[in-house]
N, C-alpha and C positions, 0 to 999 in steps of 0.2 A: 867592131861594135859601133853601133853612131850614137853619137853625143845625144841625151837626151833635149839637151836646149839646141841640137840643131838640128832635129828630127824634121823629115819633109812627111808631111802628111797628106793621100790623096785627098782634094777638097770633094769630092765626089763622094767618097767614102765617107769624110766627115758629115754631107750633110745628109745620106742616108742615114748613118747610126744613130745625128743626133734626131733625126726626122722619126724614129722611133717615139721620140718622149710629145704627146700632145701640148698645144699651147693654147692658153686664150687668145683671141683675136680683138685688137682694139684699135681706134681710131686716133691719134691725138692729133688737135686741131689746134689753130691759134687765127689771130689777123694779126697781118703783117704789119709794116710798119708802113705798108700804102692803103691799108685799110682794107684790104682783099683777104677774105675768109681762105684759108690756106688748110691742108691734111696732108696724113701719109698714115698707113697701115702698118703697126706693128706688130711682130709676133715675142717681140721682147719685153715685153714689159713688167715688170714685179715691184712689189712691196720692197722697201729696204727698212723703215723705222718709224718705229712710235713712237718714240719720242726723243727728237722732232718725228715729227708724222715725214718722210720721206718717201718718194716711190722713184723708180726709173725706167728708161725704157734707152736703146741702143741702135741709133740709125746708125744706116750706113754713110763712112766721111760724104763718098760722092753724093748722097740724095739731094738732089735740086729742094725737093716738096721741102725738106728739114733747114736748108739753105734758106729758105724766104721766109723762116718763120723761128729763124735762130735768135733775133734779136728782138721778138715780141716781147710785151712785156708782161703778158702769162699764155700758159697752154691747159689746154684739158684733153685728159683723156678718155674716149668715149669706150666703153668696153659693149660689146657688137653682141647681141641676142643672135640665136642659133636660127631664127629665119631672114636675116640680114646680109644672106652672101652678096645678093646682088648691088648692095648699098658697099659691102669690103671692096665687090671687084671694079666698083665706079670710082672708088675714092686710091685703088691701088694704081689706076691709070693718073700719065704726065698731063702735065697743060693746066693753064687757067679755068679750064670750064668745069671742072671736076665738082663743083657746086652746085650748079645749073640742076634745077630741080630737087635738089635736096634741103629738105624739113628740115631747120635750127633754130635754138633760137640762142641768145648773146646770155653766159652765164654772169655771175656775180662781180667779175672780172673782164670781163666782155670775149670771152670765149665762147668758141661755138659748140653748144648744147646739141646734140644730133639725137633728133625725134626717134622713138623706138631704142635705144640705146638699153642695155641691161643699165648699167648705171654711170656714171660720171664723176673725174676730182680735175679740178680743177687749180693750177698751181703756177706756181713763179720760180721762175729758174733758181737753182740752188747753185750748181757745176755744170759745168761741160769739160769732159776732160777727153783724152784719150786714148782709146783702147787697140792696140793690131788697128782693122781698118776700119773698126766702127768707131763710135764716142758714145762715154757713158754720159747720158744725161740725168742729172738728180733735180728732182722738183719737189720745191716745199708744197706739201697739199695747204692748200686756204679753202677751199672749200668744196666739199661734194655730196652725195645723195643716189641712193638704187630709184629708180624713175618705171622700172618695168620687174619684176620677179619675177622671171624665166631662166632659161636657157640657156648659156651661153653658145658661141660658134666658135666651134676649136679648128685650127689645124693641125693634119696629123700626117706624115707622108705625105708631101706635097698637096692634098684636099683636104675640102674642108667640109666639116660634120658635126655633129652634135653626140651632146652624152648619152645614152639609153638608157632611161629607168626601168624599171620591173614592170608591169602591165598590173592592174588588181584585176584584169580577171584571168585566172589560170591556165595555163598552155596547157595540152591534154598530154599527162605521162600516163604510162602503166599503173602505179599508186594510184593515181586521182580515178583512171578509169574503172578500176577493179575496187575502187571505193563507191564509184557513183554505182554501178552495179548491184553491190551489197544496200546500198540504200534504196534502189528502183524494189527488191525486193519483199523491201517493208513499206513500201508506198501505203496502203491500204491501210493499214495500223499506226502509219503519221497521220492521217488523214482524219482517219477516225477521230483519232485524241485530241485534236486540232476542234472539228466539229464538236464533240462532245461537252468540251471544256470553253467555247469561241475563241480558243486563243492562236497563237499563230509558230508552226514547230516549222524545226529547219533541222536538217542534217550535216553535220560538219568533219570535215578531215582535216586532218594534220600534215600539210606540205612542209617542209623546209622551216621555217619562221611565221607561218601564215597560216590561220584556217580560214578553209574554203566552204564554199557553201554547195551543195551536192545534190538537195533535195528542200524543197518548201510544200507549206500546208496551210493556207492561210485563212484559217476559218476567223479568225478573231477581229475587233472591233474596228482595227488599221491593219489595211493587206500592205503586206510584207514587199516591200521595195528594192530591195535587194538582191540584183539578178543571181540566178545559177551559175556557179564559177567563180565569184565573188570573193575575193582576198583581203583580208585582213589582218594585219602584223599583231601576233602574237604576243604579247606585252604584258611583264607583271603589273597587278597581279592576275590579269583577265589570261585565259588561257592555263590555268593550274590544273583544270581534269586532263588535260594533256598530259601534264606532270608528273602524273600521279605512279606510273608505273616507268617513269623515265632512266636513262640511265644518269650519272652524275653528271658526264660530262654534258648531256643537253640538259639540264637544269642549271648546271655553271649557263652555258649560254640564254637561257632564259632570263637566271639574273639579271646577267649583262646587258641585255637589251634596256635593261631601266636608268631613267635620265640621271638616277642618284643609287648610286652603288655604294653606299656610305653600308660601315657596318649595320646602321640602326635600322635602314631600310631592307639589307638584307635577311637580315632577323625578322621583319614582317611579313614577307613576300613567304618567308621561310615555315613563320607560323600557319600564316592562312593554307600556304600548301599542305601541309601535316590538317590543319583541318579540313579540306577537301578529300583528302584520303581516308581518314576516319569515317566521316560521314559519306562518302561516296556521293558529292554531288554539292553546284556551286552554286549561292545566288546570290546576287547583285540586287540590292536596294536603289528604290529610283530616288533618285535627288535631282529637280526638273535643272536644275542651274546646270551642275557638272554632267548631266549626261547633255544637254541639249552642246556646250562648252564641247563634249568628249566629237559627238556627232558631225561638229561644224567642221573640226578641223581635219575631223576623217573624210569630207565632202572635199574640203579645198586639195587635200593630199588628193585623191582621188581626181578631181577634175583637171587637175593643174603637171603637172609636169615632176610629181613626187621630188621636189626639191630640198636638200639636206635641211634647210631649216623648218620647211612643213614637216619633215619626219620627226624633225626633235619637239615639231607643237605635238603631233601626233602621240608622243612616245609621253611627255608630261601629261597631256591632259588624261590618256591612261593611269598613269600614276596615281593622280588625284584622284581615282577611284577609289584606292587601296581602303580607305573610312568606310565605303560603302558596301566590300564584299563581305560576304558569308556572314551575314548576321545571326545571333542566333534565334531558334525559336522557340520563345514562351507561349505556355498555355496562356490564353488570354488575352491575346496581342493580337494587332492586328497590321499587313504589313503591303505596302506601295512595291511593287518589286518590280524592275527591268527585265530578267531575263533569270531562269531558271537550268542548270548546264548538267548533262548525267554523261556520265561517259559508254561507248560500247564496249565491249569486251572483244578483240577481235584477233586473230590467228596470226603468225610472224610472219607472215605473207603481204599483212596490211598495214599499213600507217595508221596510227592512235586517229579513234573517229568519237563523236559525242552527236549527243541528241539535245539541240536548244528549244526552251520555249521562252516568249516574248507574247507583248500582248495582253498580258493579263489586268484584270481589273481593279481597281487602287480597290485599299482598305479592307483587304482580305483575311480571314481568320486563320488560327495558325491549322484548323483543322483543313482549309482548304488548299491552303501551301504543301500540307501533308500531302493531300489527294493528288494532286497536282505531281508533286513528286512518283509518287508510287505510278502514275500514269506513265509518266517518261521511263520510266526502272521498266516496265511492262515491257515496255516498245523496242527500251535496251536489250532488253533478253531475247526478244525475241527474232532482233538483229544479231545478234550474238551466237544464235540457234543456226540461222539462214547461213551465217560467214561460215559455221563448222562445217555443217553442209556441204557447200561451196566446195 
């Protein structure tokens, strides 16, 4: 049997399996002590502590580049955005010139800041010690800042790539297709109720975590912007006629999506659903602050590179709705509404689909919130008729 401390391990082997686990890619740079802007590419780099703020990263003994820049007296490291290979594979090449044309500029410490950079820390030696045949280096962070909100460029298996977020607009499955279907069917009766009323209906499905949008009608005062295919994460408390006929375990994940899972808010998300069921049908009161608030940050998710922290704007500013759903309706009131939600009734062949309307006109009677309603119920059914059909 062989000694486990004297085990020969293939390095080939090793760096296959570890080449399995993805890394971020980062630059750290320093000037030397002749005044020449110095780098080297790491794929080792990590967080060690907050307190003290510590990080590290682990060249190899032999690296020349870590040589000329071991007795600086700070370094920064540049962490590499996912369109930046060609910047990693200039700065993973030997020699002096390795700067030459390269955007910097001198951080707080007099380190070199590298233009485009997801973000940057900048620090002062803490240790050097050593490890087998690298050296762990620890550096006190003093100072740093994100300069770009993207992407990072990972290595994975010897190349380098980037993370893939979800698309918002929908890959075409069987569901989505055999839903867009059932909604081309009622085209003529969204349409109607759209004109009728000037408002603006949409057709929506239920994929995964997201409704889609499948059909528009945009007879109302602002035509509807929102292309066909259009995805939007599903979030309490918006998305409850979904709900409605769910099973447990996708309403546990419905909760779950909300930024506060606290009991108190589950109890809300919990009430509003039970009243979405009762009354068969959802509507959201317009409040210009949080919905314009809810909109911007579904625009920057959407435009941007759907990065963990726009999800979590995304997923708050959702929340903050919760004050403005399913209000109730008094005789004699009169009411600003966003968006009016009915559900279809549709066959175990199809994914939970709804009928939205948006568009409507502030300071509305409850007699015409009524109408309004009964319109979409109309359309519902008789999407509901087409599916059985079907």
């Amino acid at each position: 049997m062989t000694d486990a401390g004297t085990a020969t391990i293939d390095p080939a082997l090793f760096r296959e399996t570890l080449g399995h686990y993805p890394t971020g890619v980062a630059v750290v740079t320093a000037v030397s002590e002749t005044g020449i802007p110095e780098g080297m590419v790491v794929g080792t780099f990590t967080s060690v502590s907050l307190d003290p703020p510590l990080i590290a990263f682990f060249p190899a003994k032999g690296s020349r580049s870590f040589a000329r820049f071991r007795d600086a007296a700070s370094f920064c490291v540049n962490v590499l955005a996912s369109d930046q290979e060609p910047l990693c594979r200039r700065m993973a090449t030997g020699g002096a010139a390795k700067f030459d044309g390269v955007r910097w500029r001198p951080g707080p410490l007099g380190s070199p800041v590298l233009e485009g950079a997801v973000s940057w820390i900048e620090c002062t030696f803490e240790d050097v010690r050593e490890a087998g045949d690298h050296y762990i280096v620890l550096g006190r962070v003093q100072e740093l800042g994100v300069a770009r909100s993207t992407l990072p460029l990972l290595f994975f298996q010897g190349g380098y790539g980037k993370f893939s977020t979800g698309s918002f607009i929908a890959a075409p499955d069987p569901e989505l297709i055999q839903a867009a279907q059932l909604a081309q069917t009622i085209r003529s009766e969204v349409e109607d109720l759209s004109i009728a009323f000037a408002v603006d209906c949409s057709v929506l499905v239920k994929i995964g975590s997201d409704a889609v949008q499948v059909l528009t009608a945009n007879g109302g005062r602002a035509s509807e912007t929102v292309p066909l295919g259009h995805r939007q994460p599903i979030i309490p408390p918006l998305g409850a006629v979904f709900m409605a006929n769910a099973t447990p375990t996708e309403i546990e994940a419905w909760l779950q999506r909300s930024p506060d899972d606290s009991r108190d808010r589950r109890t809300l998300h919990g009430r509003l659903l039970d009243v979405v069921r009762d009354r068969g049908y959802s509507l959201l009161a317009a409040e210009p602050e949080l919905l314009q608030r809810h909109q911007a940050v579904l625009t920057e998710f959407e435009r941007s590179d759907r990065l963990p922290r726009q999800e979590r704007d995304v997923r708050q500013a959702t929340a903050d709705l919760a004050d403005l759903f399913c209000p109730d309706l008094d005789a004699g009131r009169r009411y600003d509404l966003a968006s009016i939600v009915v559900p279809i009734s549709t066959t175990a062949d199809l994914p939970p689909m709804a009928l939205r309307m948006t568009g409507m006109p502030k300071s509305a009677p409850t007699e015409q919130v009524e109408a309004w309603i009964d319109g979409l119920r109309r359309v519902a059914a008789a999407a509901a008729m087409a599916g059985t059909r079907g």
